[in-house]
BALOBA-1460 file (C-alpha; in Angstrom, 3 decimals):
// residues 311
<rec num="1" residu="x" x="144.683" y="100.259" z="53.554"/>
<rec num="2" residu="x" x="147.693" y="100.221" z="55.789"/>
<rec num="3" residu="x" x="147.006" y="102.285" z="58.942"/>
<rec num="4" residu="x" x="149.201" y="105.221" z="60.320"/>
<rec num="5" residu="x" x="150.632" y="103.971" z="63.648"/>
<rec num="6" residu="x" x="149.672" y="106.022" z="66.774"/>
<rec num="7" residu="x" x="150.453" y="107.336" z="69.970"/>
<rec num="8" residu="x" x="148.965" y="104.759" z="72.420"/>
<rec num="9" residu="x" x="148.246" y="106.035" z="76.141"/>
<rec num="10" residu="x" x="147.654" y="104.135" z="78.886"/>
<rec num="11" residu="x" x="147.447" y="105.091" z="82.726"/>
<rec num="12" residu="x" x="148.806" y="102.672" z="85.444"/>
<rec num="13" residu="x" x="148.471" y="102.711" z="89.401"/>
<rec num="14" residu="x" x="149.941" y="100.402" z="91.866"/>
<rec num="15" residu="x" x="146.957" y="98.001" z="91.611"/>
<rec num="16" residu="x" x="147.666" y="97.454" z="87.777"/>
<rec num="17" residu="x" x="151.126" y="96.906" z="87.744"/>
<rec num="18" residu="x" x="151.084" y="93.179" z="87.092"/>
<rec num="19" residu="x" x="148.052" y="92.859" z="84.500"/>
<rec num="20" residu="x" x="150.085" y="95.970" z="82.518"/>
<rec num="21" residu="x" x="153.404" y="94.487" z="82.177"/>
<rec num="22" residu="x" x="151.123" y="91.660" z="79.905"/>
<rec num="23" residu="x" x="149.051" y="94.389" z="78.526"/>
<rec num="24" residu="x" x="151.785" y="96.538" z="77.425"/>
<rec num="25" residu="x" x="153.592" y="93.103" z="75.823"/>
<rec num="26" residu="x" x="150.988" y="92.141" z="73.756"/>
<rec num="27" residu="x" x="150.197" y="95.926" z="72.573"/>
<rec num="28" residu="x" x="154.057" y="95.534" z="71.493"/>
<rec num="29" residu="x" x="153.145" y="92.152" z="69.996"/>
<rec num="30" residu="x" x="150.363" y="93.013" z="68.239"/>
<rec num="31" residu="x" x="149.614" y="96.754" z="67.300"/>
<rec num="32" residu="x" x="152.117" y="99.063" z="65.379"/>
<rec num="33" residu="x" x="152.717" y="102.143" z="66.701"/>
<rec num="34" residu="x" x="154.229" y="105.690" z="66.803"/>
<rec num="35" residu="x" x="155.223" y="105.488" z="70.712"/>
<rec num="36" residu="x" x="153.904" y="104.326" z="73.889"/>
<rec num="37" residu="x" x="153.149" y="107.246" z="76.590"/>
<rec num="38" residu="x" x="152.933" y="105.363" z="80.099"/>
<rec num="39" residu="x" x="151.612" y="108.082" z="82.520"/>
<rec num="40" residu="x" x="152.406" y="106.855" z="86.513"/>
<rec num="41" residu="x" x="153.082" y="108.395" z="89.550"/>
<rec num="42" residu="x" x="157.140" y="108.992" z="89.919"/>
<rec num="43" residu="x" x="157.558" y="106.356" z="91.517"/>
<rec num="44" residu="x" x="155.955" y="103.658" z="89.853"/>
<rec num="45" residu="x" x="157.697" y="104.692" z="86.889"/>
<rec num="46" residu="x" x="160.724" y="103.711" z="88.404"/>
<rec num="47" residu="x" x="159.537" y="100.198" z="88.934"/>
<rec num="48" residu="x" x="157.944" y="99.948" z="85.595"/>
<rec num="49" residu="x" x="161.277" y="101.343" z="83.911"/>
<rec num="50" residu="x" x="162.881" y="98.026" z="85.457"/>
<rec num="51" residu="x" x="160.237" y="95.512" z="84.660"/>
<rec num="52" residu="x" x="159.197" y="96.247" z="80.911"/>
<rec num="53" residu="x" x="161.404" y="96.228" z="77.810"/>
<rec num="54" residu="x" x="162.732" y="99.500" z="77.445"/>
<rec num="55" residu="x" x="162.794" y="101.239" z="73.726"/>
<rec num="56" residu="x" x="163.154" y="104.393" z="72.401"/>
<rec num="57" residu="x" x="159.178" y="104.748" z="71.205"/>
<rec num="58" residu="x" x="158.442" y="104.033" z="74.879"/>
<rec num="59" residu="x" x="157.789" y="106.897" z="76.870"/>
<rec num="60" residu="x" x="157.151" y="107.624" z="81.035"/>
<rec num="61" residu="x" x="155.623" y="110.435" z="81.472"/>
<rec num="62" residu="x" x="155.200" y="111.899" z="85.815"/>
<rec num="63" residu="x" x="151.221" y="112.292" z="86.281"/>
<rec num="64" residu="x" x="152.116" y="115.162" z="88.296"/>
<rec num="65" residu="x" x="153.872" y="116.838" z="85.337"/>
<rec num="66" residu="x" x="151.109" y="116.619" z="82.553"/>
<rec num="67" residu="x" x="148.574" y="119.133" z="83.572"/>
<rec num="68" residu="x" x="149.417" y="122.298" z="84.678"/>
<rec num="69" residu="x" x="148.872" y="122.812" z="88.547"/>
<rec num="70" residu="x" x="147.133" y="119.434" z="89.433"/>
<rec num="71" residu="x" x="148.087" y="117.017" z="90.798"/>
<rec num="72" residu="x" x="146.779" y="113.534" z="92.478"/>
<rec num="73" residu="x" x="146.951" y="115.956" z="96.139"/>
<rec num="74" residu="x" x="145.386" y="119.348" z="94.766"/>
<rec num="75" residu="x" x="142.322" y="117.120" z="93.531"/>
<rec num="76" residu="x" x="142.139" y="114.682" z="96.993"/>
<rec num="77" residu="x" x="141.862" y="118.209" z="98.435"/>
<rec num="78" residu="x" x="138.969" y="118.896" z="96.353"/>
<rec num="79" residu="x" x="137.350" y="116.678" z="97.540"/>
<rec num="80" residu="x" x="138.107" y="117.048" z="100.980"/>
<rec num="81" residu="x" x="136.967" y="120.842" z="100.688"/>
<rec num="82" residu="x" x="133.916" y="119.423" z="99.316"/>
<rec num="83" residu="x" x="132.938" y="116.524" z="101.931"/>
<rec num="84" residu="x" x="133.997" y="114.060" z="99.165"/>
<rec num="85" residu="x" x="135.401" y="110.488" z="99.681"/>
<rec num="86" residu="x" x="139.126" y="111.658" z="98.973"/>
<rec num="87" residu="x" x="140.164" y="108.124" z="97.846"/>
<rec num="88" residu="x" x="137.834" y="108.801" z="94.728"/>
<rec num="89" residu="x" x="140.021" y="111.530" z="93.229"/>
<rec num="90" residu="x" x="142.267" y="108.511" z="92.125"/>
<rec num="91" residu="x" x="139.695" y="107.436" z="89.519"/>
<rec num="92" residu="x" x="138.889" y="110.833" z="88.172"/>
<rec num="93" residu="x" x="142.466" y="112.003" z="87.642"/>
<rec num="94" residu="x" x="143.425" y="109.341" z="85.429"/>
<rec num="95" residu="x" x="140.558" y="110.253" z="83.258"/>
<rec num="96" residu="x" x="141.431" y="113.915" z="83.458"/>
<rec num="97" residu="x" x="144.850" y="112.844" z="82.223"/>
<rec num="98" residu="x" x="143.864" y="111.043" z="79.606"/>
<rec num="99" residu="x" x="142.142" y="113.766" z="77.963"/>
<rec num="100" residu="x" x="145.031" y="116.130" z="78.649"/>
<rec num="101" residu="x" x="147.384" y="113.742" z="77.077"/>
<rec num="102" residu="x" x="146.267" y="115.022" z="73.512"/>
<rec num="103" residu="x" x="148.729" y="117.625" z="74.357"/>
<rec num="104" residu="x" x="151.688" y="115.579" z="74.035"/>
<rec num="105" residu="x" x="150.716" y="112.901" z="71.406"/>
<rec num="106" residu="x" x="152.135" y="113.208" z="68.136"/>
<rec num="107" residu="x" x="149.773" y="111.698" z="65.860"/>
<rec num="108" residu="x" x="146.999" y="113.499" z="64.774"/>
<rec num="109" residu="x" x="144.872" y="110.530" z="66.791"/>
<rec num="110" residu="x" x="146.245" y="108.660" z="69.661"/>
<rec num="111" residu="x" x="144.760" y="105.580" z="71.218"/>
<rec num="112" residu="x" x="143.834" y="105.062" z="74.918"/>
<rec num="113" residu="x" x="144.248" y="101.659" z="76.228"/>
<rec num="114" residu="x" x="143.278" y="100.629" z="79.552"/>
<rec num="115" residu="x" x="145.765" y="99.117" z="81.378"/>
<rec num="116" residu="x" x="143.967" y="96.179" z="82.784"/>
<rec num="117" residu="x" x="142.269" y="94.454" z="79.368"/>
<rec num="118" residu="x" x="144.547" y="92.528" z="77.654"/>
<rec num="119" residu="x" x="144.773" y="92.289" z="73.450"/>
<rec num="120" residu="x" x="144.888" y="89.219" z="72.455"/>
<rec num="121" residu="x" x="145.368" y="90.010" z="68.187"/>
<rec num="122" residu="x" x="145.698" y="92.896" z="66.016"/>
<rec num="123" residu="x" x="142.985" y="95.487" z="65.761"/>
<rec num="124" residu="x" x="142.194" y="97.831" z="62.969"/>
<rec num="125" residu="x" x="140.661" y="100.767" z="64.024"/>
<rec num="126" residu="x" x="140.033" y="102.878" z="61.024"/>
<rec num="127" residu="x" x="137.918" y="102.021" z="58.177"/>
<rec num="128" residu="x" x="138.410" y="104.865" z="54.956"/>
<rec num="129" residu="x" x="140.005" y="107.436" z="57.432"/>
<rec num="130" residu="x" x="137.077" y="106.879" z="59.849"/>
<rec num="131" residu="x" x="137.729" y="106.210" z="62.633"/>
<rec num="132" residu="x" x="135.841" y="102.671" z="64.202"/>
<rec num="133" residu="x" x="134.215" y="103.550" z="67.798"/>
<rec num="134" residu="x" x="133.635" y="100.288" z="69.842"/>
<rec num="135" residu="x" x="130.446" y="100.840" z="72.660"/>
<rec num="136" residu="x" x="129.443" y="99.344" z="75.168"/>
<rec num="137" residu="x" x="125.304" y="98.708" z="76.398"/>
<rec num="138" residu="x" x="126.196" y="100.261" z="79.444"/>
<rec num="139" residu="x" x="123.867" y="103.180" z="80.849"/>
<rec num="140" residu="x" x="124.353" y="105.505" z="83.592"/>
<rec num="141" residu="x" x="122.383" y="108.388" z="84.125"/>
<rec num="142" residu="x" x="124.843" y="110.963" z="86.223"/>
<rec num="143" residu="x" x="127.395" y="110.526" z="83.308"/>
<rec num="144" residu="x" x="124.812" y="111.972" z="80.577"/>
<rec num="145" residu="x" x="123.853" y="114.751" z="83.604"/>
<rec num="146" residu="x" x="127.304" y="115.980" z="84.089"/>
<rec num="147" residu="x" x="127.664" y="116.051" z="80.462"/>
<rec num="148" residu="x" x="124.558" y="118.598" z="80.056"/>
<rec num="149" residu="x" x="125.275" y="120.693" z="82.906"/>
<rec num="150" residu="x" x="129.088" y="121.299" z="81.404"/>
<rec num="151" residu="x" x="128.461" y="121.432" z="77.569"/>
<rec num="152" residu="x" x="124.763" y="121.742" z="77.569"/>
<rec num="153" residu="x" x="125.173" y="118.448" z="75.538"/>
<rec num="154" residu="x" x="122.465" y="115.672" z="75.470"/>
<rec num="155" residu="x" x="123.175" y="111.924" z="75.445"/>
<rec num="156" residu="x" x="124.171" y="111.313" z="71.301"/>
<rec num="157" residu="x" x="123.353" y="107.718" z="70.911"/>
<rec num="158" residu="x" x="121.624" y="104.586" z="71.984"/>
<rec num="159" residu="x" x="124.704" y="102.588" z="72.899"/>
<rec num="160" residu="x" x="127.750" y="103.924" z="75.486"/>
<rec num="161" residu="x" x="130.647" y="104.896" z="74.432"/>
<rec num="162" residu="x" x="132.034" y="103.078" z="77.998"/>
<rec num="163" residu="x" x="134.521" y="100.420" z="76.412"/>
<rec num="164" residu="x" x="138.423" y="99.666" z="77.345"/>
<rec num="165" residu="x" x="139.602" y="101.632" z="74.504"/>
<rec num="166" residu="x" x="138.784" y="104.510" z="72.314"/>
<rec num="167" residu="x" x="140.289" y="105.938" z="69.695"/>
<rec num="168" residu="x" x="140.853" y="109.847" z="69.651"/>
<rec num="169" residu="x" x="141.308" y="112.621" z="67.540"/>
<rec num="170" residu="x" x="144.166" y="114.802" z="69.268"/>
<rec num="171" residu="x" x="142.907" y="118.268" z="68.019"/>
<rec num="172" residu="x" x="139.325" y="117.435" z="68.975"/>
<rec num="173" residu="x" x="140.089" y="116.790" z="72.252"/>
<rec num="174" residu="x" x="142.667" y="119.692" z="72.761"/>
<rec num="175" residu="x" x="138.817" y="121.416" z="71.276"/>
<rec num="176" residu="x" x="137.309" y="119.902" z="73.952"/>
<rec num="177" residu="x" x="139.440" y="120.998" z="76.892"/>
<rec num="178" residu="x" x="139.631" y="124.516" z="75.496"/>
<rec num="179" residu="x" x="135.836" y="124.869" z="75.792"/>
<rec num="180" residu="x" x="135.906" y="123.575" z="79.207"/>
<rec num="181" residu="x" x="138.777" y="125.675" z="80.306"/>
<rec num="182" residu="x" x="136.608" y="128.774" z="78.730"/>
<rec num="183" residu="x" x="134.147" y="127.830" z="81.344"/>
<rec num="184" residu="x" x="136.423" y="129.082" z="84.005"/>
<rec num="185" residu="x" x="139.524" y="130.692" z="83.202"/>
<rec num="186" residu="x" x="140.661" y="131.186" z="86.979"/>
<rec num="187" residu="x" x="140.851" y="127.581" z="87.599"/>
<rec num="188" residu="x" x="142.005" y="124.936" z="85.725"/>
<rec num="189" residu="x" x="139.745" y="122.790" z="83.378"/>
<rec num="190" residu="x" x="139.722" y="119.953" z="85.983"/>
<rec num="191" residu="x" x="138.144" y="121.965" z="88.639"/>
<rec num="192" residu="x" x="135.030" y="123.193" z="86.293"/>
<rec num="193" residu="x" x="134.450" y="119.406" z="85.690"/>
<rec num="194" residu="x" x="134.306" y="118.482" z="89.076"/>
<rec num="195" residu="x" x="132.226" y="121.378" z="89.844"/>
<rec num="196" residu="x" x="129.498" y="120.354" z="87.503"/>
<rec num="197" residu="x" x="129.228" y="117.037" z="88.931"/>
<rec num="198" residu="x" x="126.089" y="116.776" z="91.752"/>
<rec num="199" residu="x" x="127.179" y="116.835" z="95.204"/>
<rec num="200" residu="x" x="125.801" y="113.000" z="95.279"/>
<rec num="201" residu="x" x="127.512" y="111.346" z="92.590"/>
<rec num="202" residu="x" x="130.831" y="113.435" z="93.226"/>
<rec num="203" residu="x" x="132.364" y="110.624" z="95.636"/>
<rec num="204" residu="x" x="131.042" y="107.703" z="92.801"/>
<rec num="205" residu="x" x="130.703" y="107.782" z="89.343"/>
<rec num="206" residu="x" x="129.977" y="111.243" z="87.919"/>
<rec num="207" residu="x" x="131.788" y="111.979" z="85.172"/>
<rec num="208" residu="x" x="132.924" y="110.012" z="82.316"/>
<rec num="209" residu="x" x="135.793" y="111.015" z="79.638"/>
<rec num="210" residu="x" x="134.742" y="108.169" z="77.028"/>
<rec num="211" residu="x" x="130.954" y="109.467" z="77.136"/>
<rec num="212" residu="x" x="131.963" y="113.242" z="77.242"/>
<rec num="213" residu="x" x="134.335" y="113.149" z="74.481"/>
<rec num="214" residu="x" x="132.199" y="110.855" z="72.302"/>
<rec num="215" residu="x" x="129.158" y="113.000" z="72.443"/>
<rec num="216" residu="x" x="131.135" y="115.698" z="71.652"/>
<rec num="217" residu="x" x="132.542" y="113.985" z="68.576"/>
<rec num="218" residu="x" x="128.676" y="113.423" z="67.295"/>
<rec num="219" residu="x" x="128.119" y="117.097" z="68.065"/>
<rec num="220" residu="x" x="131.203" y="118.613" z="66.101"/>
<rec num="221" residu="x" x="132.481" y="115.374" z="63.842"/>
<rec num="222" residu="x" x="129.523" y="113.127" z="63.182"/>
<rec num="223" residu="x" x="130.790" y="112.078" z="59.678"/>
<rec num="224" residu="x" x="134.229" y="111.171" z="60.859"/>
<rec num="225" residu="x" x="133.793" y="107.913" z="62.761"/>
<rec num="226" residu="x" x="131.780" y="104.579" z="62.004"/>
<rec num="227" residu="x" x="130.377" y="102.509" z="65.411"/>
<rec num="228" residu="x" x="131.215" y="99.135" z="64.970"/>
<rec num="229" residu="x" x="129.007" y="96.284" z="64.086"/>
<rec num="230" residu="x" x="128.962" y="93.843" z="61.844"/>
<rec num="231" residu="x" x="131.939" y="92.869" z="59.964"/>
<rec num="232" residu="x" x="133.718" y="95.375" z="62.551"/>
<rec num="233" residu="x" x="132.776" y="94.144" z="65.642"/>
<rec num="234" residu="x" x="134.776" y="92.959" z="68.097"/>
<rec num="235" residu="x" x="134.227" y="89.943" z="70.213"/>
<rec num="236" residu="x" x="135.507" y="91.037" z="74.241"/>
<rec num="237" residu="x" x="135.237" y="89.482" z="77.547"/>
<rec num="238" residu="x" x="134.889" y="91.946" z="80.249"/>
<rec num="239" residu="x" x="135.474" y="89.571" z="83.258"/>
<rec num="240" residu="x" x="138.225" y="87.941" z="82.447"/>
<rec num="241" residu="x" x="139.116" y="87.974" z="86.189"/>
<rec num="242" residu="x" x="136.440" y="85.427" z="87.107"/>
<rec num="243" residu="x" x="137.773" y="82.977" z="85.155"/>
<rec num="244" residu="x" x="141.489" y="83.419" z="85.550"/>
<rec num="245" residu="x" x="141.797" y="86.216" z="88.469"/>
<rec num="246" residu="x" x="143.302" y="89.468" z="87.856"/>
<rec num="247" residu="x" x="146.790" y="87.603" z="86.806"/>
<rec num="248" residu="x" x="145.826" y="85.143" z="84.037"/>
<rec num="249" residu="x" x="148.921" y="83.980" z="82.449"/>
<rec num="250" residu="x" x="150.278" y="83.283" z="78.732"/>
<rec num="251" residu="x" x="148.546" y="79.893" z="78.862"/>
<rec num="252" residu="x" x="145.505" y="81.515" z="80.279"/>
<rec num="253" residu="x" x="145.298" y="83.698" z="77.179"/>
<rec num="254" residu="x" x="145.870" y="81.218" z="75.066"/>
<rec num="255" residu="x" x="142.387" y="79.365" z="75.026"/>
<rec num="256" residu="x" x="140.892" y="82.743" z="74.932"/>
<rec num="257" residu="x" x="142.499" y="84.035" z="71.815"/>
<rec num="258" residu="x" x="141.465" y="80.587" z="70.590"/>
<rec num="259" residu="x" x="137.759" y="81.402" z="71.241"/>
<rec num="260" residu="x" x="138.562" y="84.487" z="68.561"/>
<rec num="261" residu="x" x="138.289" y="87.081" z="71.306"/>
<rec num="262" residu="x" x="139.752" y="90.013" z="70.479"/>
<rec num="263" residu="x" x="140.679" y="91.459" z="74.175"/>
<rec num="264" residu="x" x="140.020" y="90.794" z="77.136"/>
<rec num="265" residu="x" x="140.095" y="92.878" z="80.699"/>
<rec num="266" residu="x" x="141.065" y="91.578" z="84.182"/>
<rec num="267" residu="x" x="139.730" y="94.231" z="86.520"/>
<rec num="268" residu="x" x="141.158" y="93.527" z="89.688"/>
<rec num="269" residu="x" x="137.742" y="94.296" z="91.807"/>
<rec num="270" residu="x" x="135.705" y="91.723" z="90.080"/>
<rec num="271" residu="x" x="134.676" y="88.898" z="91.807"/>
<rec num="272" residu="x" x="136.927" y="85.955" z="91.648"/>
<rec num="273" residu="x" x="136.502" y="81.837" z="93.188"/>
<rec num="274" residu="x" x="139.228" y="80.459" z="93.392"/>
<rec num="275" residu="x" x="137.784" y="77.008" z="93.153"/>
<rec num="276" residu="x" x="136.295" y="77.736" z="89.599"/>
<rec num="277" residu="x" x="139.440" y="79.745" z="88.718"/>
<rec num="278" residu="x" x="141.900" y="76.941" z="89.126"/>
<rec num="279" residu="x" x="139.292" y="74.464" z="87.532"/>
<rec num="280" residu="x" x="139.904" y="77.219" z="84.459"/>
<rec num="281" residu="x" x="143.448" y="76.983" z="84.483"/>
<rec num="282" residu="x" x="143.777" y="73.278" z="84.349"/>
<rec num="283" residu="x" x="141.178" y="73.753" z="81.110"/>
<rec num="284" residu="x" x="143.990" y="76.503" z="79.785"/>
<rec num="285" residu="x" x="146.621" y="73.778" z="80.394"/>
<rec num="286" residu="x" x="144.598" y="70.675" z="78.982"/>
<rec num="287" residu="x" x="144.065" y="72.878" z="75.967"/>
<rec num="288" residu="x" x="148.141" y="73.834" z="75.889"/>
<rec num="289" residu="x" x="148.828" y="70.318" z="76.095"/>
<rec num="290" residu="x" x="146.743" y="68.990" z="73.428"/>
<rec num="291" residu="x" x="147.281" y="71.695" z="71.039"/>
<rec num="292" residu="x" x="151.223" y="71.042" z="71.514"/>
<rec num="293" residu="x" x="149.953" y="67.416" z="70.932"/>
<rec num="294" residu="x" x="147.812" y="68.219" z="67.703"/>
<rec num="295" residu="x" x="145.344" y="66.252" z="69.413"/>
<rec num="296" residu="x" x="142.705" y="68.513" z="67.552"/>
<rec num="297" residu="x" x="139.205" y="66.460" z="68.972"/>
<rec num="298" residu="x" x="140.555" y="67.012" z="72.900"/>
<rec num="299" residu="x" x="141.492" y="70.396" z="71.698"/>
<rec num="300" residu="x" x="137.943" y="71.263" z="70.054"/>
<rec num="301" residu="x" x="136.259" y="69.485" z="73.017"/>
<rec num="302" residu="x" x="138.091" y="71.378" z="75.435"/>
<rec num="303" residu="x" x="137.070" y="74.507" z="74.002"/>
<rec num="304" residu="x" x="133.330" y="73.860" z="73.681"/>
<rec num="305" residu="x" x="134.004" y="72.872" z="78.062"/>
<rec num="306" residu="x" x="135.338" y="75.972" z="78.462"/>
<rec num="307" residu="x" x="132.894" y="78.631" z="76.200"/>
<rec num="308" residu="x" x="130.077" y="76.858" z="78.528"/>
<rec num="309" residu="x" x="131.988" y="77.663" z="81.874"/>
<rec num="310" residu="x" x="132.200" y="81.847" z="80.005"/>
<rec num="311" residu="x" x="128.498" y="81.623" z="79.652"/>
């Protein structure tokens, strides 16, 4: 069954710029879609306006302009009213919009995309009009807490919903907001999150929009979306950065679309040597080479070299 294209959002600060210009090509590449919504700060939108291949199904959207009276300041002064690390507002917001992005997608599901992983073939993502929800093993306790104290929701299922990507359905998230702005109607819905975050995990990692909105999609929608396994798994690499820092190139992908992953993310925190990652790159290259070549026994044995080195 031939899938309806979506809206695909993705969010992208100053530290992603590079990684997204190769994200945002091989979403082109490889996934059809309705439009594009690339949500920045003003002025990163004017360098990303110059640097990516402009279309008419790709949109910029101001962060600043999406939700109604926030902004990246009113939230860093949040959390300075509230003895917060300011610099952690950063992380929250682009959750926040996100979420409120379901307000100006056009397809009755839209796809969020993180801007740092890196799709390396087509993915379907629907599977007889359900949709397919990738997770994660991935636990953390003030996520699930939050959740409770704002929606009196407990944790839905054994695995996270935590992954790169997540598909979402645009009226069940608008749902979702709506109940959180009923919280509160004096503030917006941002603020009542925040609020029911503990003091403690406030200036870390207390709130989550993948684990909210996918416990509230077993609560209201149970029936309408399949977790993948089996024959609709996905193979991923999380730390793609190790291997190939936070900048692999074309090459670079290349040997990892040949070991059939499906995406791959390049978080620009993670650890990198640079000792092992240009070791890596020569391995990229020597597979390049050979597969030009159709040296297929250097190729194969280069590939074996290099799954060890993932492991």
């Amino acid at each position: 069954m031939k899938e309806t294209p979506l809206d695909i959002v993705i969010c992208i600060g100053d530290n992603h710029l590079k990684i997204a210009e190769k994200t945002i090509a091989c979403l082109i590449k490889h996934f059809e879609f309705h439009r594009i919504l690339i949500i920045s700060s003003s002025s990163l939108i004017n360098v990303l306006r110059e640097k990516l291949l402009t279309q008419d199904n790709i949109i910029f959207i101001d962060e600043d302009t999406l939700i109604p009276e926030i902004s990246l300041s009113t939230l860093e002064q949040y959390f300075i009213r509230h003895n917060a690390q300011r610099k952690r507002a950063g992380w929250y917001y682009q959750q926040f919009l996100k979420m409120q992005a379901a307000y100006y997608c056009q397809t009755p599901h839209y796809l969020i995309w993180d801007a740092d992983t890196v799709p390396l073939r087509t993915i379907h993502f629907f599977e007889e009009e359900k949709v397919l929800i990738h997770h994660s093993k991935e636990y953390h306790p003030p996520y699930f807490d939050t959740l409770y104290r704002l929606l009196g929701i407990k944790k839905q299922i054994s695995p996270s919903f935590i992954t790169e990507h997540m598909v979402i359905n645009t009226a069940v998230m608008q749902s979702l907001i709506h109940t959180i702005q009923e919280k509160n109607r004096e503030q917006s819905w941002c603020f009542t999150v925040l609020d029911h975050i503990e003091k403690q995990h406030l200036s870390h990692s207390g709130f989550s929009e993948y684990e909210t909105y996918g416990s509230y999609v077993v609560q209201q929608q149970a029936k309408d979306f399949i977790l993948r396994s089996d024959s609709y798994s996905l193979k991923t690499l999380r730390h793609g950065s190790r291997l190939f820092s936070a900048h692999p190139t074309t090459i670079d992908l290349n040997i990892l679309k040949a070991l059939d992953y499906d995406y791959v993310t390049f978080e620009v925190w993670d650890q990198q040597r640079p000792k092992k990652i240009f070791k890596n790159k020569i391995l990229s290259w020597g597979f390049y080479l050979s597969s030009l070549l159709k040296l297929k026994a250097l190729s194969a044995a280069i590939l074996k070299q290099f799954q060890k080195r993932i492991r």
